[in-house]
C-alpha positions as CSV (number, residue, x, y, z in Angstrom):
1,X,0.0,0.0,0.0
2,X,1.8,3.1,-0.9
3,X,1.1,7.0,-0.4
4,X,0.5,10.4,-1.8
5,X,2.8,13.2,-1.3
6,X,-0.7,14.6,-0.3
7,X,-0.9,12.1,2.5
8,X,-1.3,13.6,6.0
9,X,2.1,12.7,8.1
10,X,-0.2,10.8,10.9
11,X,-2.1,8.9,8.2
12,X,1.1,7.5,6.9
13,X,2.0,6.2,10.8
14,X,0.6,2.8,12.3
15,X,-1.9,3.1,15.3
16,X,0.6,2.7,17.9
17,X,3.1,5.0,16.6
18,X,0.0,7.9,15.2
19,X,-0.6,8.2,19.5
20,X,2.8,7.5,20.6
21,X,2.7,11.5,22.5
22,X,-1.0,9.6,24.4
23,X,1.0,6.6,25.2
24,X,4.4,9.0,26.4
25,X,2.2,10.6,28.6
26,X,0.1,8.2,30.0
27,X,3.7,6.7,30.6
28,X,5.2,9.8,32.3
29,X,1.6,10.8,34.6
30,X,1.8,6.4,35.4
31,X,5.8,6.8,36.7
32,X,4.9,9.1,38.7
33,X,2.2,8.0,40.6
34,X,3.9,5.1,41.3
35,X,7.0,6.8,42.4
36,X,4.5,9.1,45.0
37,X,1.9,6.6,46.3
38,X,4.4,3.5,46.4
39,X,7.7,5.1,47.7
40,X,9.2,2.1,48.2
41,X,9.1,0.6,44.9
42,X,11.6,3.5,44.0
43,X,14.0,2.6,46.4
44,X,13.7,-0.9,45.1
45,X,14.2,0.2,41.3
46,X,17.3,2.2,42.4
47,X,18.9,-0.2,44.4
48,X,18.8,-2.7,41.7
49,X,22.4,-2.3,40.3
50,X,24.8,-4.3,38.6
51,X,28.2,-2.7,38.1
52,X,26.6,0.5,38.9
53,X,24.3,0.0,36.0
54,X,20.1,-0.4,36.8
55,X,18.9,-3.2,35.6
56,X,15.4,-2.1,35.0
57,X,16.3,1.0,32.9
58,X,19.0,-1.7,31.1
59,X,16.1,-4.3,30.6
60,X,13.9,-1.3,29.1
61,X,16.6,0.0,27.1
62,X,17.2,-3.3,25.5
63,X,14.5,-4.2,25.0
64,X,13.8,-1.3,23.2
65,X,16.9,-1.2,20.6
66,X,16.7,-5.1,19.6
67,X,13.8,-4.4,16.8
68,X,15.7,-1.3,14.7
69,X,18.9,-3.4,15.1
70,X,17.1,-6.6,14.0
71,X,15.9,-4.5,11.2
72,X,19.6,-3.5,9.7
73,X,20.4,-5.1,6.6
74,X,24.3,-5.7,7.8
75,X,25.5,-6.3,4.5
76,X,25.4,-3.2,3.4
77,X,27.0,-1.7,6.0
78,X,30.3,-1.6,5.2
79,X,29.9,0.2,2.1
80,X,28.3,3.0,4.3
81,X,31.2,2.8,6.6
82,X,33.5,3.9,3.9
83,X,31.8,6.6,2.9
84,X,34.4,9.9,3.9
85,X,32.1,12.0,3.3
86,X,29.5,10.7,5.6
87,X,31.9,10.2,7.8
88,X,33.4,13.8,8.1
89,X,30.2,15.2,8.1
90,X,29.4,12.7,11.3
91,X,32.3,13.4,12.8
92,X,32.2,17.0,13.1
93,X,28.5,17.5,14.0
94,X,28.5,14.7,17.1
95,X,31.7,15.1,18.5
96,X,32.7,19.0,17.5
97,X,29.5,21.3,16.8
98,X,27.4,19.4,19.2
99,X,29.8,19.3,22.4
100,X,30.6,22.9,21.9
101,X,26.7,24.2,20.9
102,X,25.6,22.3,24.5
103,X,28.9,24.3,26.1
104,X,27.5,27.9,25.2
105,X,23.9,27.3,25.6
106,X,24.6,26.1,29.1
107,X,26.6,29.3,30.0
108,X,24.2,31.7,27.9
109,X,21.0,30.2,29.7
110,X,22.3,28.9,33.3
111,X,25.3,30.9,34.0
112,X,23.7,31.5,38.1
113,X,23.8,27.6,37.7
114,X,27.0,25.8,38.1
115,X,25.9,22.4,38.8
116,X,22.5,22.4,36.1
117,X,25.2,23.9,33.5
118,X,27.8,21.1,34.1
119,X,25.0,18.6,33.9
120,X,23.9,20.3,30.5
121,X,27.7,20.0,29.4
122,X,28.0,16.1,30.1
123,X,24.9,15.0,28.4
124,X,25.8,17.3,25.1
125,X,29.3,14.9,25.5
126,X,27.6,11.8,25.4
127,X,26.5,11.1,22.1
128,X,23.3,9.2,20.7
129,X,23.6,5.5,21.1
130,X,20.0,4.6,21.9
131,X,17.1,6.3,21.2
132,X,18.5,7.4,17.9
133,X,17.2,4.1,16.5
134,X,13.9,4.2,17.4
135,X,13.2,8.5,16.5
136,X,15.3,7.9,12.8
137,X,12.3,4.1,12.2
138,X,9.9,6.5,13.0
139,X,10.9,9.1,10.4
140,X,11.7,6.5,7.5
141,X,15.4,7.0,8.2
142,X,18.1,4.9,6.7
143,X,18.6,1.5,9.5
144,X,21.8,0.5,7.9
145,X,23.6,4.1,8.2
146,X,22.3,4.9,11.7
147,X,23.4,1.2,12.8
148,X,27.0,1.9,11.5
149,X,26.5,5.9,12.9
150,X,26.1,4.3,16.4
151,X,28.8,2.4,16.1
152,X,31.0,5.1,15.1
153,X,29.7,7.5,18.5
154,X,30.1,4.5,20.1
155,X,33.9,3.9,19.7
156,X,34.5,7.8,20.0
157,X,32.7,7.7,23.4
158,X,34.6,5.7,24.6
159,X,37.5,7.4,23.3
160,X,36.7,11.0,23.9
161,X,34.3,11.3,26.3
162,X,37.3,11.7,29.2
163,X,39.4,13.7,27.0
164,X,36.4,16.2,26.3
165,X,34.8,16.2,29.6
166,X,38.6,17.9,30.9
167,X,38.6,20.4,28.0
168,X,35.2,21.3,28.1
169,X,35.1,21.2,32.2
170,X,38.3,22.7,32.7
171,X,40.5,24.2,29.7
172,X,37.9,25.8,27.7
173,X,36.5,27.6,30.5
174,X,39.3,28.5,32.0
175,X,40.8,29.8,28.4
176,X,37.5,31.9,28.5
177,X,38.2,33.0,32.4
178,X,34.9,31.5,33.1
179,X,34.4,29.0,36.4
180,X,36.5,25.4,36.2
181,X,34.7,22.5,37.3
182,X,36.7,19.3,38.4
183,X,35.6,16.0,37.6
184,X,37.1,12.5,36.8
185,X,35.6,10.4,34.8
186,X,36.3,6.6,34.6
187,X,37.1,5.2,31.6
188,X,35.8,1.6,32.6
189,X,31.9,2.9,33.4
190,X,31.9,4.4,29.8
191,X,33.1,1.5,28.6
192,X,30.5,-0.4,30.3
193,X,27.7,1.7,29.1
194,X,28.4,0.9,25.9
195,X,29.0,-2.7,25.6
196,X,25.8,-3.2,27.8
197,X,23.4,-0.7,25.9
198,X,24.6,-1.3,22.6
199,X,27.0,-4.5,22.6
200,X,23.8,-6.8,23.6
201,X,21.1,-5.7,21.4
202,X,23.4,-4.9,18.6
203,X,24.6,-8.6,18.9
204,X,21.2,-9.7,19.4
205,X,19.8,-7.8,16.2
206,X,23.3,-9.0,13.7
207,X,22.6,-12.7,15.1
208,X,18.7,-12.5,14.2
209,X,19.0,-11.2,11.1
210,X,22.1,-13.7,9.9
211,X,20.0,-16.6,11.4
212,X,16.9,-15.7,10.9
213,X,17.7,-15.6,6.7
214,X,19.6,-18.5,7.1
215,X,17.3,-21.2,8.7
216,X,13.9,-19.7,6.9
217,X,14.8,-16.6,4.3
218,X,14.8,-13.1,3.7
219,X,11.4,-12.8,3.0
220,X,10.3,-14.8,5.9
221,X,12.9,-12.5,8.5
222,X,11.3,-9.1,7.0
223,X,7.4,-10.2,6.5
224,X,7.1,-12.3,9.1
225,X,9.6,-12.3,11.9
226,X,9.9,-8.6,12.2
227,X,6.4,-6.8,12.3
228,X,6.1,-9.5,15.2
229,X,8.9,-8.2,17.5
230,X,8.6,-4.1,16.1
231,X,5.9,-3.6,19.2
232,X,8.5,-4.3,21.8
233,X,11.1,-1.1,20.6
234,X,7.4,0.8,22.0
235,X,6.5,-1.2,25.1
236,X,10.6,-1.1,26.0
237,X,10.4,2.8,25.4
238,X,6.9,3.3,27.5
239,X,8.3,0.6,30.4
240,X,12.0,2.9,30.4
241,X,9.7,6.4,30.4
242,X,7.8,4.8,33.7
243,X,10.8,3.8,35.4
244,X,12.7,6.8,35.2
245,X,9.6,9.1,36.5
246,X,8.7,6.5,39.1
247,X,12.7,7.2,40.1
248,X,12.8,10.6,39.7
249,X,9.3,12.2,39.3
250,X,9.0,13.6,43.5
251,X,12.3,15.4,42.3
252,X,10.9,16.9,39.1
253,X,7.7,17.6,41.0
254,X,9.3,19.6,43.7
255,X,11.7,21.6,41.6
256,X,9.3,22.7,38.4
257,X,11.9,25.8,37.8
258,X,14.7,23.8,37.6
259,X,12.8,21.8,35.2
260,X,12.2,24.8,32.7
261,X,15.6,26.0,33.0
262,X,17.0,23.6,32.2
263,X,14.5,22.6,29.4
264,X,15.2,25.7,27.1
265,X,18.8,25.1,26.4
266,X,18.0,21.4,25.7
267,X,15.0,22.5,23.4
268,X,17.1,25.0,21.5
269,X,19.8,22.3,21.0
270,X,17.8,19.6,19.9
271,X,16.2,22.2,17.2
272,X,19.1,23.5,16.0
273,X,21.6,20.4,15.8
274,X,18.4,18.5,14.0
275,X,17.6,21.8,11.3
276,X,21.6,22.3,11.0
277,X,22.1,18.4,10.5
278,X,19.5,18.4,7.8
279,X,20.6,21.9,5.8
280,X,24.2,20.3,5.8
281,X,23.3,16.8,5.1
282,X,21.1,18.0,2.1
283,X,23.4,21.0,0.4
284,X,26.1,18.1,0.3
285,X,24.0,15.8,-1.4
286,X,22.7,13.5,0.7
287,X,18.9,12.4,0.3
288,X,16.5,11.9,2.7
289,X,16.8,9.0,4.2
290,X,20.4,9.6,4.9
291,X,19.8,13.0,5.9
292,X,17.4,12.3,8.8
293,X,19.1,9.9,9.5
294,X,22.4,12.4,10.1
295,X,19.8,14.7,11.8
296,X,18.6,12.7,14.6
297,X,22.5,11.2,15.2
298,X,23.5,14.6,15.7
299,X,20.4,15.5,17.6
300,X,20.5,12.9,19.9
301,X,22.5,11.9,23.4
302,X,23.1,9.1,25.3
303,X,21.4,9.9,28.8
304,X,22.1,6.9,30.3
305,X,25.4,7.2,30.0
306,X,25.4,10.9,31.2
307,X,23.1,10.4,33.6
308,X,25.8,7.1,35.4
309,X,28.6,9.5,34.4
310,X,26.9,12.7,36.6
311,X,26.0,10.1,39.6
312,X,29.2,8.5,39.9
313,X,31.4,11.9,39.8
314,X,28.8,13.6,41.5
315,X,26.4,12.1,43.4
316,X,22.6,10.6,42.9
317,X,21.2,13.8,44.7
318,X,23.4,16.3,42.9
319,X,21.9,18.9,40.3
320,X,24.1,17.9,37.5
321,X,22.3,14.0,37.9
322,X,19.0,16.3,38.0
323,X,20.2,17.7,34.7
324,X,21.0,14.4,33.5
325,X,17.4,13.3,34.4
326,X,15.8,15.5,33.2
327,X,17.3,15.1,29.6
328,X,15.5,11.9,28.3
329,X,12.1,13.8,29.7
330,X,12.8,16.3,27.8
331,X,14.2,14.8,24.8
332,X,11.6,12.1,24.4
333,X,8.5,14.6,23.2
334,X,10.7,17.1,21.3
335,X,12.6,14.4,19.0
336,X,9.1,12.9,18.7
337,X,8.3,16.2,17.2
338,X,10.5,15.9,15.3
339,X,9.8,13.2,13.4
340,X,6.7,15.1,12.5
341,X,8.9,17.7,11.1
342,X,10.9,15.4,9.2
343,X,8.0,13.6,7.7
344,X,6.4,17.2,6.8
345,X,9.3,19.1,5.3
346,X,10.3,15.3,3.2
347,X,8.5,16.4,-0.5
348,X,9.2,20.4,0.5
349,X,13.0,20.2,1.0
350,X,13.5,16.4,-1.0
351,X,11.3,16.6,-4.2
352,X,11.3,13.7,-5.6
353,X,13.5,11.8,-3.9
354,X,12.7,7.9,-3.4
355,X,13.8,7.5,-0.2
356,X,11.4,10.3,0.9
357,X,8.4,8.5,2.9
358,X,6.2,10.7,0.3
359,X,7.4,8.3,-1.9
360,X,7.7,5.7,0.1
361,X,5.7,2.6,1.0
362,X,3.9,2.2,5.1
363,X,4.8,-1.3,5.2
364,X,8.8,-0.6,3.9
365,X,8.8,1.7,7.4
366,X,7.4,-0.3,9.9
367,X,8.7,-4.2,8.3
């Protein structure tokens, strides 16, 4: 069944996804109830560690990467991988543009703020290496480039995340005779971050997909296999949302201010690292598919891992793990929106264009 350019964007989604901001919601208003009339269950949930990772946010964040990464056609992504110009362009919006956009916006917005503005500055360091996958399905991204995008901010994070947090935290401000802020980060819980959040379901996904063609065949895998498991990157996204209000929703409640504060730099830089991403992506040649796909990379970040980074440096109850709480909350609805955006401005600003969901088939998005 294919569609009109004329096609409204939410006729084009399925019904889950069409009330995705309903089932966000309901999600968000359900965590924290439960956090408020059944205190204990989140002193349960955050006692549940292992290696200083939670296991419920880890089984919800798992849960809800293993369908996009089943859906990567692997085979095709080491063509993309060799791509410089892809790769420059990646490079220098995640891990240049973005680090440094999140550094000013912090001091423009929060300079009264030390501890909210150093929060701000860690989560623009950790790059996208979850959500990503589920906002660029959504928008009829390319799979195989934002698998092989991952992987890339994955080995830089690892990398770089130390190295920018000191310059960043320490030289740039104090270059700028701004305040320093001292902080150590450990190379071994970054590492772990991404080996569990992206090692498991990325292994899970690369093992379906080489099986599942192998023992049945292609056709089976993407007609029948798939739109079975492509509810659970939802219910793991809904279960993670509940979890991390039911753990931190009393805090959010109590300090609404801090909550807009800090929401306005983290608006402004999701906007303008996703319009930026697109403008570039696009006056280089890219198509659509690619181009969103660039977008929400540079768009994104990895809360989880700023969020672990911010409590082991500085403590569960300091601001900057507030920050870093409040990021996903905030970054959930707004990247939502803009998929919207992306689906809207597809035959406007890619005419034509094939990979353009315009163009495109419903089933080729959601299979």
């Amino acid at each position: 069944m294919s569609t009109s350019p004329s096609t409204p964007v939410p006729a084009r989604l399925s019904f889950l996804d069409r009330w995705l901001p309903v089932w966000i919601i309901a999600a968000m208003v359900l965590g924290i109830l439960l956090g408020r009339f059944i205190p204990s269950l989140g002193r349960l949930l955050d006692s549940w560690t292992v290696g200083g990772i939670s296991v419920p946010i880890a089984l919800g964040l798992l849960v809800m990467m293993y369908p996009p990464l089943a859906k990567v056609r692997y085979d095709k992504t080491g063509k993309i991988a060799t791509d410089r110009r892809l790769m420059s362009i990646t490079v220098a919006l995640n891990w240049i543009l973005g680090p440094a956009l999140m550094f000013a916006l912090a001091w423009l917005l929060l300079p009264d703020l030390p501890e909210y503005r150093t929060g701000l500055v860690i989560i623009g360091l950790a790059r996208c290496i979850a959500m990503v996958l589920i906002w660029n399905d959504l928008a009829c991204g390319d799979r195989e480039t934002a698998a092989v995008l991952v992987a890339i901010n994955s080995v830089f994070q690892v990398v770089m995340f130390s190295v920018l947090g000191w310059f960043y935290l320490q030289v740039l401000p104090s270059w700028l005779g701004l305040e320093t802020t001292s902080a150590e980060f450990s190379f071994t819980a970054i590492l772990v971050s991404v080996l569990v959040f992206l090692g498991i379901p990325l292994l899970a996904g690369f093992l379906s997909r080489v099986l599942g063609e192998r023992i049945r065949s292609r056709r089976w895998y993407e007609t029948r296999f798939l739109p079975r498991i492509s509810p659970l990157a939802l219910g793991g996204l809904l279960y993670t949302i509940v979890v991390l209000f039911s753990l931190q929703g009393g805090q959010l409640t109590a300090n609404p201010w801090a909550v807009a504060r800090i929401a306005v730099p983290l608006v402004l830089y999701f906007f303008i690292m996703f319009v930026l991403a697109t403008v570039v992506s696009r006056a280089v040649g890219f198509g659509y598919a690619t181009s969103t796909t660039i977008a929400f990379t540079a768009a994104g970040n990895n809360f989880e891992l700023a969020i672990a980074v911010s409590i082991g440096t500085f403590g569960a109850m300091s601001g900057q793990a507030l920050a870093g709480t409040i990021g996903p909350l905030i970054e959930v609805p707004v990247l939502l929106a803009l998929v919207y955006v992306a689906m809207w401005w597809a035959p406007r600003l890619f005419p034509g264009d094939p990979t353009s969901p315009s163009e495109s088939t419903v089933h080729a998005r959601v299979r």
